[in-house]
C-alpha angles and dihedrals in degrees: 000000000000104000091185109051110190115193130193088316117186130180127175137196107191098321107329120110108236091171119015106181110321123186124180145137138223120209127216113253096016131125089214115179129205125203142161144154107291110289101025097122110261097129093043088056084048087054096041092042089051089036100250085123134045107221111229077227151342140064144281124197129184115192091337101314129108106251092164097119111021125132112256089247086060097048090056084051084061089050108263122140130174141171126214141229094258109037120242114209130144095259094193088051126089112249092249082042089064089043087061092044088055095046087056101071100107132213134064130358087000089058101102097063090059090113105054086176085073119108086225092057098045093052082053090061104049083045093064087040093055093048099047091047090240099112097099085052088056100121096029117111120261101235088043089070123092122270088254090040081052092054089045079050096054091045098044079059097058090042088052088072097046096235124197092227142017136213120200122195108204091314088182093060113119089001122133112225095260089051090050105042074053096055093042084061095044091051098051093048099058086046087054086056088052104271121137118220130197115194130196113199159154099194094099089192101054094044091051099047101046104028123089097203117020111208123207124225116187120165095340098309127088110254103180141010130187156066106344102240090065096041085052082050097048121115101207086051093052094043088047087055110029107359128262100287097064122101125243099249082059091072096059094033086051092055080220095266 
């Protein structure tokens, strides 16, 4: 069942065309990856879909409801997390102090972490910790962390609140291969709990190898959607990315930068 509905989404800067019309689905349950040629829209569906961005026009829909033109505060409430491109963590603060920061956004399904004194939310703390292999790094600085412990940090603050979904932005990005081997775990272990997962990314090897259903962005529409065996196969996808004379194993050598 598709839990995010996107439908003819546009959105425009001065004339280019960030979004033209793009319609795609998320299923519950999924990993689902999207990926596309720089520019094609994939973080300003990211922003529309969590609300950072007002769409010219479209819809969004999570689990039924119309989520098009929520605040991005709004759109958490409903149980979508996400992380960005660039992470955004409180540097001068200690690791479990920007858990307690994050515990503190009140209102719906985050509600219960309201009280971080409490000996429950404090175990909660030391769990994610745990889970996401910080806890040693409990006391260090922030900005102190490496810049892949920075990206486990800001998602240890979206898992603390148990979201329904969650949106990564090009999670590989700036990780080195033991991190991210890490971070795929750790992803499929919160989706075997139940937890959807979007991922944005260039890393053609990580996305084919964790996600369920690979989606295609090229020039603000979707152009493909599917396994991804047959996304890595298909022709539109190599000619967006390298041009119809290169060969498949090109796509997942290229990294698709």
């Amino acid at each position: 069942m598709s839990l995010i509905e996107i439908q003819e989404i546009a959105k425009t800067y001065g004339g280019i065309h960030a979004l033209d019309g793009c319609t795609l689905s998320f299923e519950e349950g999924h990993i689902s990856g999207l990926i596309g040629p720089n520019g094609s829209g994939k973080t300003t569906l990211f922003n529309v879909v969590t609300g950072y961005e007002q769409p010219d026009s479209g819809s969004v829909r999570f689990d039924g409801d119309a989520i098009t033109r929520l605040s991005p505060d709004k759109v958490f409430d409903r149980g979508i997390g996400r992380t960005f491109q660039l992470t955004r963590i409180f540097p001068r603060m200690n690791v479990v102090e920007n858990l307690h920061v994050a515990a503190q956004r009140s209102g719906g399904f985050r509600s219960e972490l309201s009280r971080w004194s409490s000996t429950s939310e404090r175990a909660r703390a030391k769990e994610v910790l745990d889970f996401v292999g910080l806890t040693r790094l409990a006391s260090e600085m922030a900005g102190n962390l490496s810049y892949g412990q920075q990206k486990l940090l800001e998602f240890a603050c979206i898992i603390i609140a148990r979201p329904r979904v969650i949106l990564l932005d090009e999670p590989a990005g700036g990780i080195n291969p033991t991190l991210l081997r890490h971070l795929a775990s750790r992803i499929r272990a919160l989706n075997d709990e139940g937890i959807t997962f979007v991922v944005v990314e260039h890393d053609m090897e990580f996305v084919m190898g964790l996600c369920h259903k690979v989606c295609v962005m090229h020039q603000g529409r979707t152009l493909c959607s599917g396994h991804p065996d047959e996304v890595r196969q298909d022709p539109l996808v190599l000619e967006a990315y390298l041009g119809t004379d290169m060969r498949e194993a090109d796509l997942t050598r290229s990294g698709a930068n």
